[in-house]
N, C-alpha and C positions, 0 to 999 in steps of 0.2 A: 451348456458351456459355450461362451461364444467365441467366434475366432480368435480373437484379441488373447484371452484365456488359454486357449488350445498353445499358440504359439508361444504364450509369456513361460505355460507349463514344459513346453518342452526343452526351451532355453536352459530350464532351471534343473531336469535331467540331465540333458547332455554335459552342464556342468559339473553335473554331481558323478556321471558315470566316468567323464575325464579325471576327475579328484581321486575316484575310484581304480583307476587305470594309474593315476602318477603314482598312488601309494604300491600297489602290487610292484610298480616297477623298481621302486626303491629298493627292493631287496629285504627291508624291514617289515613287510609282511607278517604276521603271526597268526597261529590254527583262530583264534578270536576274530580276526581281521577275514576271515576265511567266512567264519558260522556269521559275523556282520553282513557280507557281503550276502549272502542267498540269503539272510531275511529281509534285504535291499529291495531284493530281485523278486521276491516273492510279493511285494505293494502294489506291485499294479502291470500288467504285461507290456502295460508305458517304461516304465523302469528297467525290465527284461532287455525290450528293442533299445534301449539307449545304450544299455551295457555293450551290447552285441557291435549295435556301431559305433561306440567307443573302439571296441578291440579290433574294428575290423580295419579302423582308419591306423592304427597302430602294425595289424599286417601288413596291410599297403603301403607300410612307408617304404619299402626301397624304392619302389617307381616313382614315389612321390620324390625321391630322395634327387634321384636322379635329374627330374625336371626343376628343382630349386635349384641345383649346381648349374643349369641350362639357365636359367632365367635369373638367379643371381639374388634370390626375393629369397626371403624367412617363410618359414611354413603359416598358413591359416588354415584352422578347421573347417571345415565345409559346413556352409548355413546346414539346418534342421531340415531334413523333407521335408514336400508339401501337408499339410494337416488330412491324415486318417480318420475316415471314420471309425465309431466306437466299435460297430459291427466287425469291419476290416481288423481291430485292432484285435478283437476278441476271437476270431476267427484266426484263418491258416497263419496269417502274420504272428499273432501270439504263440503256436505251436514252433511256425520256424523260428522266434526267438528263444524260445526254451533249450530247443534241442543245440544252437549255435554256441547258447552261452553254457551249456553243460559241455560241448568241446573244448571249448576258451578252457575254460573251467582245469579240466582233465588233460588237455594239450595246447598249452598256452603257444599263441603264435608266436613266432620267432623266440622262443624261450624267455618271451621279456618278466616274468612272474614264476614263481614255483606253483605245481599241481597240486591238487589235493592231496593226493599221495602225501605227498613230500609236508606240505604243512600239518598233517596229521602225526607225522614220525613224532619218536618219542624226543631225539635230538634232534637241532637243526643249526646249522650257522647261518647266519646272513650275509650276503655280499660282503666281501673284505673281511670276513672274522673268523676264528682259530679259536678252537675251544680243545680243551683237556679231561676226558671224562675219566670215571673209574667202574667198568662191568663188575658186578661182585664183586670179589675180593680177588679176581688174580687176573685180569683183565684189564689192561690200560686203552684207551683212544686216543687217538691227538686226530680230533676233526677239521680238515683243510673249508676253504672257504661255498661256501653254495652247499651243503654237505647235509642230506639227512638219514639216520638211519635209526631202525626201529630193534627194540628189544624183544628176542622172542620167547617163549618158554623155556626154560634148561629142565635139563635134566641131572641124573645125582652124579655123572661123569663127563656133561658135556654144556657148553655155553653156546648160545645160540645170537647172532647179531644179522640182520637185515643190510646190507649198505643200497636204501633206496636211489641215492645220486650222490654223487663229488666222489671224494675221495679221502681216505682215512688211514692213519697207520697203528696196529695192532701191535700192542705187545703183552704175551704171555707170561706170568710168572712161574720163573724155575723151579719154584716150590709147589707150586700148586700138581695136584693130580687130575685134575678136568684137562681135559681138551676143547679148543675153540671150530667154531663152525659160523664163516661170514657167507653169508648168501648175496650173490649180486648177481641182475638179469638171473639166466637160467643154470650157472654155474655155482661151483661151493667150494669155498679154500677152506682146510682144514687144517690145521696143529695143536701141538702139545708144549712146547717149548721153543717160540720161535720170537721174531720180530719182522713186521712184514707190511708191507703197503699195498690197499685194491686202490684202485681206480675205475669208477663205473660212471665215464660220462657218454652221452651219443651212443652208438651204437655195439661198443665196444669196451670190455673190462681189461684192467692190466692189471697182473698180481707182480710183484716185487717182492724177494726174499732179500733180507737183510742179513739176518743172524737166526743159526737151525734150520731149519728143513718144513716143506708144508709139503701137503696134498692138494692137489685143484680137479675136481669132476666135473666135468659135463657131460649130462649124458654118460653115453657110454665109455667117454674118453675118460682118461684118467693119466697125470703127470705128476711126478717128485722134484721139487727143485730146492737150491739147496742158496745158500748165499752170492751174491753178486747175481742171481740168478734171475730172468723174468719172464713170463709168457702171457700172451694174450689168447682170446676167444671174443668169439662173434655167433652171429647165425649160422657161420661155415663151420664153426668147433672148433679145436684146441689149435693155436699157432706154435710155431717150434719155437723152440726155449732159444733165450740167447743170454750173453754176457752184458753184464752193465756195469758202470761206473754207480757205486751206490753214492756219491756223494751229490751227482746230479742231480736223481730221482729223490735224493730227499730233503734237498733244497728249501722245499717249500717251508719246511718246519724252523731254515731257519731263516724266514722271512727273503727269500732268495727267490727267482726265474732266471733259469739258463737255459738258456735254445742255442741248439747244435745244427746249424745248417737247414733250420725248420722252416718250412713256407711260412710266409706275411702270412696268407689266410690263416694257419693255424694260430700266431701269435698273438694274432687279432680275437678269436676264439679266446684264446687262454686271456687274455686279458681283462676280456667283458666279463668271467670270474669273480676278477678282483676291484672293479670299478660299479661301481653307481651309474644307471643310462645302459646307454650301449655305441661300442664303433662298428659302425656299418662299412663296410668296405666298396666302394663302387666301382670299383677297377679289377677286374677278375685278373688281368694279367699282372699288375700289383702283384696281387694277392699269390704268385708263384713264387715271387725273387723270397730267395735264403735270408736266414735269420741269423747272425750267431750274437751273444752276447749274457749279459749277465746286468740282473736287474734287482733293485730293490722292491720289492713291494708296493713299501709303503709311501714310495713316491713313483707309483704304476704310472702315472701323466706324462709321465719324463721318459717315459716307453713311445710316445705317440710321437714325442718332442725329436729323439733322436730317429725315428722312421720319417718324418718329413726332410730331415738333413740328408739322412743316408739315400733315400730312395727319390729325393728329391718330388717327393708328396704334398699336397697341401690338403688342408682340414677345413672342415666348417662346424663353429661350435652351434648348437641348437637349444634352445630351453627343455630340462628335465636330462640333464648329463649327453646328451643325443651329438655324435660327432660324425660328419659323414670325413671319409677317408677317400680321398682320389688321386 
């Protein structure tokens, strides 16, 4: 192959691996788009290293982010490295692209893509969508947006559900004699006659009692909480129960965000939820000042709109939904 070749091929990778990289990030994603992708990556260890530093220029945008708001310019991709040999490619270079893009893969940098995991789940919603399902026959869902979870085997007294990421709210029927069992991280809420909300994003799950009573285990811990009721759990174990306002907490359902004195970085988090792309925040001390307010949804932009008034912020829009916050 000659030079000319070598470079015109890799052009047409890094193209295809970027194409590759906008669709994941879209949110639109599907387990199809998943099994596409590794038969991509399985054509040639050329295909593998493009992938790789596709995602990798994708990790590296905050610094990158940073030095565009300094220089004031639009992002460019960084030319293709110099041309590899075949040997180099087929050697150590093809191994560390394997094992990189099985990372990507399994822990997507900066969350911009769901994991395998998650594309596999039996449900899933996509950026900004809300779905209603029906477990058996006495088991209701209402899955909030980013949201997958997997069905597990039941048994003749007891339903079993997965919540692999988002967040979801349960409702049991009063009629029914089974009991439910939702697994998130390495705890388990349990009931019989209830209505209730997990939340399992980051590193920490929040159970939510609406209506009746549930059980939550971890480990050896173990708590009853009853309505208006909610606890969280982490790797440190069970957090004490506290009081809630259920109308807050269950907002989402009716197309609603309210934050109560919540840091920008968190709201900025909850946001990228519900949006297409992502807001990067550059300003860490930003990212402290309180939040209160009450948002639509379905017009989340107008979230970014009154954070530049209030905090006196400014934006920079990017191609692929990308909005840097400073």
């Amino acid at each position: 192959m000659t030079v000319y070749d070598q470079n015109g091929t890799s052009e047409r990778l890094e193209r295809e691996a970027h194409g590759w990289v906008a669709r994941l990030v879209s949110g639109d994603a599907t387990a199809a788009d998943g099994e596409a992708l590794k038969c991509w990556r399985k054509l040639s260890p050329a295909h593998e290293a493009a992938f790789v530093a596709a995602t990798r220029r994708w990790k590296d945008f905050g610094p990158a982010g940073r030095r565009l708001l300094a220089q004031g310019d639009l992002p460019v991709w960084a030319p293709p490295p110099p041309a590899m040999t075949r040997r180099a490619i087929l050697g150590g270079a093809g191994a560390l692209a394997a094992s990189a893009v099985g990372y990507a893969v399994v822990q997507p940098p900066l969350g911009l893509w769901p994991s395998i995991t998650e594309l596999r789940a039996d449900y899933r919603t996509a950026t900004g969508e809300q779905r209603r399902i029906t477990v058996a026959d006495n088991v209701s869902v209402r899955m909030n947006t980013q949201t997958s979870i997997a069905i597990s085997s039941s048994t003749d007294d007891t339903d079993h559900i997965k919540l692999i990421a988002g967040e979801a709210s349960f409702t049991t029927s009063p009629a029914s004699r089974k009991s439910l069992v939702v697994l998130a991280a390495d705890g388990r809420t349990m009931a019989s006659q209830a209505q209730f909300d997990v939340r399992n994003i980051g590193s920490t799950v929040c159970v939510t009692c609406f209506e009746g009573g549930i059980r939550i285990e971890q480990g050896t811990q173990v708590a009853t909480i009853g309505p208006k009721r909610q606890i969280r759990y982490d790797g440190s174990g069970l957090q004490p129960v506290v009081a809630i306002d259920p109308a807050e907490f269950a907002s989402w359902q009716d197309g609603v965000l309210i934050f109560r004195l919540t840091p920008l970085s968190e709201v900025i988090a909850e946001i990228n939820r519900y949006r297409r792309g992502k807001v990067i925040l550059m300003n860490a001390k930003l990212g402290s000042n309180p939040v209160n307010g009450r948002f639509r949804i379905q017009r989340i932009d107008e979230v970014l709109v009154w954070i530049e008034q209030a905090f006196g912020a400014s934006s920079r829009s990017l191609p692929g939904g990308i909005v840097l916050l400073s």
